[in-house]
Each structure stands twice: as C-alpha cells, then as structure tokens.
N, C-alpha and C positions, 0 to 999 in steps of 0.2 A: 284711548290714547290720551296720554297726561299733554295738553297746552302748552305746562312751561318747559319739557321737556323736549318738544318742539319750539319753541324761543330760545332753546339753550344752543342745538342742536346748528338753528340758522345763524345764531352769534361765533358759535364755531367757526361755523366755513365761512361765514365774511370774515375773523380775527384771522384765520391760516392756520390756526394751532391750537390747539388746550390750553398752551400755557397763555398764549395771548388772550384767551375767548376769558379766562378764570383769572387775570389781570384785568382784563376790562368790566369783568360784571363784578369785580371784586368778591371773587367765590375760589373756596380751596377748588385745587387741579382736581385731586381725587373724587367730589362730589360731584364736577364735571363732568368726569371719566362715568363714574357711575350712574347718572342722569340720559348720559348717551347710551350707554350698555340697557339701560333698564329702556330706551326708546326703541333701540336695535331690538331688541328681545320681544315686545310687544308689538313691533311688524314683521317680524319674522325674518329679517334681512339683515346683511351687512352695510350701514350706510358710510363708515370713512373704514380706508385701509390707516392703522398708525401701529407704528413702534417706537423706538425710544428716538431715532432720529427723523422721521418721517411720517408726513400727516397728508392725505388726501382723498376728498371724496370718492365714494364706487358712482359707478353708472346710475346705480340708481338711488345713493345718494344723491348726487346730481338732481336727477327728476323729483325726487322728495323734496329737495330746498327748492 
C-alpha cells in the first residue's frame, strides 16, 4: 500500500471532491483521480462512488478514512 496515496485519498473526503482535494494540494485532478484508482485497485475495493456531478464515500470507504 503506497502512503501518499492514502494522504491523497483522506484529503479527498475531507476537501468533498477532486476538484477541491487537487486545488488544495495543488495537484492536477487527473493525477488525483489516478492515485485514488491505483489505491482502489490495490485494496481490492471501491472506496468513493463519483461521476461527473457527484463525489461520495462507499461504506467502506468511510471505514478506510
């Protein structure tokens, strides 16, 4: 399990959104997106439901942050 990928992960769900989380750590959205995808992938889980207008943790995102 990558660390900052888990740092990136809980600056997410306290920002509310990608685009906020990658505005505050001043990081493109995409590299975002893809830091969380490559965390989701390496626990084997889905940790936030998002699409283009909606961002919110799974259950067990939730338990993971």
């Amino acid at each position: 399990m990558d660390y900052n990928q888990v740092a990136l992960f809980v600056a997410v769900v306290e920002a509310g959104s990608l685009s906020e989380a990658a505005r505050r750590l001043n990081v493109a959205k995409s590299n975002l997106s893809r830091a969380l995808s490559q965390l989701e992938n390496s626990l084997n889980t889905q940790l936030v439901f998002r699409n283009t207008r909606h961002f919110k943790p799974t259950e067990a995102g939730l338990h993971f942050y």
